[in-house]
C-alpha positions as CSV (number, residue, x, y, z in Angstrom):
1,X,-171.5,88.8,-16.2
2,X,-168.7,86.9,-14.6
3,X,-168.6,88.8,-11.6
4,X,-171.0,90.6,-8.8
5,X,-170.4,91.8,-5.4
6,X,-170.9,95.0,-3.0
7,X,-169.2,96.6,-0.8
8,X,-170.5,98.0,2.7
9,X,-169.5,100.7,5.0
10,X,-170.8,99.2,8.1
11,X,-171.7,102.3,9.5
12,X,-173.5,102.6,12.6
13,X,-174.4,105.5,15.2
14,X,-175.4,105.1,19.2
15,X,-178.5,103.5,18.4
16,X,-180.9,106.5,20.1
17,X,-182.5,107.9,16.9
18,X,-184.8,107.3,14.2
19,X,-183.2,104.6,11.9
20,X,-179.6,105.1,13.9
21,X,-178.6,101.1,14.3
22,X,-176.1,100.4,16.9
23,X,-173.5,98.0,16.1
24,X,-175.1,94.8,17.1
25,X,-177.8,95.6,14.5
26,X,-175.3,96.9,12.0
27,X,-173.9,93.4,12.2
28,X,-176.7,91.4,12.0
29,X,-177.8,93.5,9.0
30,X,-174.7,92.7,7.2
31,X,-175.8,88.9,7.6
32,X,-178.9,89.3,6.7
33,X,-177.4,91.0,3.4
34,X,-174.9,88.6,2.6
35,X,-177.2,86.0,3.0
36,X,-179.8,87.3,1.0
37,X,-177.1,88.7,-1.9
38,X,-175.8,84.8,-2.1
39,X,-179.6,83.6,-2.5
40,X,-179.6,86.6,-5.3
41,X,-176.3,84.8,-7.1
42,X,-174.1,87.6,-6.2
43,X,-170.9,86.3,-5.6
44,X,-168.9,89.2,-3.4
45,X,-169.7,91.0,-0.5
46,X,-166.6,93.5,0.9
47,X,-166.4,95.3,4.1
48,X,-164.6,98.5,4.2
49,X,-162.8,98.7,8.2
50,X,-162.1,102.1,9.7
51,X,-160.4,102.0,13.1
52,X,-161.5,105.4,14.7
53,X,-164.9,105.6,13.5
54,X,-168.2,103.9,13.9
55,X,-167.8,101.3,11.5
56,X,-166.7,98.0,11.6
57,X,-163.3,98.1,13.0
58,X,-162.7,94.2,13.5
59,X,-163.7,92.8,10.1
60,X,-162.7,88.7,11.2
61,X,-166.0,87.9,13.3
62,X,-168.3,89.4,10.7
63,X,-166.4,87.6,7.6
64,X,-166.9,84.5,9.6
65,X,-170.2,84.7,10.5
66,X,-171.1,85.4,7.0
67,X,-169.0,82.7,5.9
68,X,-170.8,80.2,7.9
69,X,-174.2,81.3,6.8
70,X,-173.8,81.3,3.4
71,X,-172.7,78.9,0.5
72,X,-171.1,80.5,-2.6
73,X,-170.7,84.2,-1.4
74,X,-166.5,85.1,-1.3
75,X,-166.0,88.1,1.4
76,X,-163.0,90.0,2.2
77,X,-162.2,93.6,3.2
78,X,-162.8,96.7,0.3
79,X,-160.8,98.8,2.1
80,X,-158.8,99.5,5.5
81,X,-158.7,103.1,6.6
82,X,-155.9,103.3,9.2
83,X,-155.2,106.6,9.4
């Protein structure tokens, strides 16, 4: 296999129920991901954006912080929903 990656939807609620992350905790969860996916030998991690919902809407930060904490791991965008 050349080739292995996944792609998240980031989503996240207001943090008040049962298993509902808020978006701090989506984030770090995306780290902790990507980090273990890169020990795993996966070598893509994508981040689908959507601007009016609760989702990532700023994808930058989060590429950045994954890129800093991992070593062979290529991330990027999946898709951006602009509607």
């Amino acid at each position: 296999m050349k080739g292995f990656g996944f792609l998240s939807f980031g989503h996240y609620g207001s943090g008040r129920g049962p298993g509902d992350p808020d978006a701090r905790q989506s984030l770090r969860d995306a780290v902790e991901i990507a980090e273990g996916a890169d020990e795993l030998g996966v070598n893509g991690a994508y981040f689908r954006v959507h601007h009016y919902a609760r989702q990532s809407a700023s994808p930058m930060p989060l590429l950045s912080a994954i890129a800093a904490r991992t070593r062979n791991i290529e991330v990027g965008t999946g898709v951006i929903d602009m509607r």
